[in-house]
N, C-alpha and C positions, 0 to 999 in steps of 0.2 A: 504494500500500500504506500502511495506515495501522497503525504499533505502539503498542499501548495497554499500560500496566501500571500493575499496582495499587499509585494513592500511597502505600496504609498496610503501612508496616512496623510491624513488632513493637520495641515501644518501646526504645530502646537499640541497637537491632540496624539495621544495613544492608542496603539491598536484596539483595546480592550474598552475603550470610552467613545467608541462608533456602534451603529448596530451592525449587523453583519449578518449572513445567513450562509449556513452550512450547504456541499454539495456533496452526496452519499453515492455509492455504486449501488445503483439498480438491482442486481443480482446478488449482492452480498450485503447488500448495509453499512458496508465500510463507510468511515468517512474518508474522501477522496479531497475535500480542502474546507478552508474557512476564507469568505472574501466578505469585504465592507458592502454596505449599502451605499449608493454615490449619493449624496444631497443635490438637488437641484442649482447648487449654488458649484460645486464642482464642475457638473454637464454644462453649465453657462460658460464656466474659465475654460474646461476644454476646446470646448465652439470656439472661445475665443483665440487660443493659443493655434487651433487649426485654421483659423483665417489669415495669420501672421504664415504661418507655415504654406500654405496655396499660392501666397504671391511669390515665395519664394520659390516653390514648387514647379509653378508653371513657368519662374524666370528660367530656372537649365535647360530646358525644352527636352524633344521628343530623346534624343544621343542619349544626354546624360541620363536620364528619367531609367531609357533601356538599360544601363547599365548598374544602374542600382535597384531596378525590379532582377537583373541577372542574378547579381550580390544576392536578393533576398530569397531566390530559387536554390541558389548555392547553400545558403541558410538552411531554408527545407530540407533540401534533398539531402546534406549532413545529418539531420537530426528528424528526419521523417519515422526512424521507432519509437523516437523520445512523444512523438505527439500521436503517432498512433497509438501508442499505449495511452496514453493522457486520454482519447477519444474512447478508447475501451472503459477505462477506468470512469470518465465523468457517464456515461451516456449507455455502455453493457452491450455498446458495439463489438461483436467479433472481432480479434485480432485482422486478421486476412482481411475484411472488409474496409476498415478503419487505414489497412497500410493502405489497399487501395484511393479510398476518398483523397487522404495526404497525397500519394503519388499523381493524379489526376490534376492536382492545383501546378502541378510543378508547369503543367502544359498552358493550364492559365498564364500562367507567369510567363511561360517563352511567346506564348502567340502574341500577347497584347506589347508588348514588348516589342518585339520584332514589327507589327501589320501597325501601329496605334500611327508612323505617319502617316503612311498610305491612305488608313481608312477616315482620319482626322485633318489631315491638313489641309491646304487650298488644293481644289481640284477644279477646274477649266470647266465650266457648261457653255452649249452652244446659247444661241442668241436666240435664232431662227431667221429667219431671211427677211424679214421686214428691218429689222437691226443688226444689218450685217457687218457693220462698218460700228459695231458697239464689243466690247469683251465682259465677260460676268465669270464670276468664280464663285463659290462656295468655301467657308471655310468655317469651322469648330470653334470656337471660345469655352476653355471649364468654366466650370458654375461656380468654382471656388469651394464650398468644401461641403461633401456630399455624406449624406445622414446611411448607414446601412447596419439594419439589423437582423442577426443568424436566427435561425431555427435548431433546434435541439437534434433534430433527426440524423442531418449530414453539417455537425459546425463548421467542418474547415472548408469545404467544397462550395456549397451553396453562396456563402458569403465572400470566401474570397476571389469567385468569378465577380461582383460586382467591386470590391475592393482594387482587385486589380487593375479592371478595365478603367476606373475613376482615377486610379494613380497613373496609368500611361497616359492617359488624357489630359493630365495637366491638375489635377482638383487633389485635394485634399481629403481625407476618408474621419470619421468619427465612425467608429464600429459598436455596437451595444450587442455582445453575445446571450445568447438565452440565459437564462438564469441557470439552466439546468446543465450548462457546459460553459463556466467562466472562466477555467482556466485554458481551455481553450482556443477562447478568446485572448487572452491574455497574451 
């Protein structure tokens, strides 16, 4: 059994002087970690701290973005037992399943990565022949920092297809994982 809990308190304050609520394995009972309850006042300074982050975000553009979604595949894919047991343990997913889900994200990560200029940057549309002697492009702007929240059933798969594709694009991610798999999230 492995208990995991979340280092960051609230400034001032002790781990044991927050609420907090336990996550148990499914199938055992075990407790598998103890995390805080966030205050409303925390999820605002996040938001906040993630808006600061997007501009910075979107200043390296599409290169460097690839290379640090690369970085964070390399992350994964080092330590893809470490979280698929975390996903068995929070949630009573099958080992074999759970490596899968983790291995699956690693493809998120190379595709968006890789296609996010292509499918995001300025692309050439025709006019049509009444405005032939006009040019028009299309082109993407991030929204700056994009809200996504996991479901218990698949955490790491489900959520970080949309994590991902919001970080190649330029935006900033706030993630809020199930309750029932925060260290996951984590």
């Amino acid at each position: 059994m492995t208990t995991v809990q979340d280092p960051r308190p609230e400034a001032g304050q002790a781990p044991q002087d927050r609420p907090t609520f336990d996550v148990h394995h499914p199938g055992t009972g075990d407790l598998v970690g103890t995390w805080p309850v966030q205050s409303a006042a925390e999820v605002e300074d996040t938001v906040a701290r993630a808006r600061l982050a997007a501009e910075w975000w979107q200043g390296i553009g599409y290169a460097e973005r690839r290379k640090r979604l690369d970085a964070f595949r390399g992350v994964i894919a080092r330590r893809i037992h470490q979280l698929a047991h975390l996903v068995h343990d929070e949630m009573g997913k099958p080992h074999g399943d759970a490596f899968l889900e983790v291995a699956l994200v690693l493809d998120h990560l190379a595709w968006a990565g890789k296609h996010a200029p292509k499918v995001l940057g300025p692309q050439k549309r025709p006019t049509g022949l009444i405005n032939a002697n006009l040019k028009a492009t299309v082109e993407h702007h991030p929204l700056g920092v994009v809200g996504v929240i996991g479901p218990w059933n698949y955490p790491v798969f489900t959520p970080m297809g949309s994590i991902v594709y919001a970080l190649a694009g330029g935006n900033a991610v706030v993630f809020k994982p199930s309750e029932f798999t925060p260290g996951v999230g984590a």
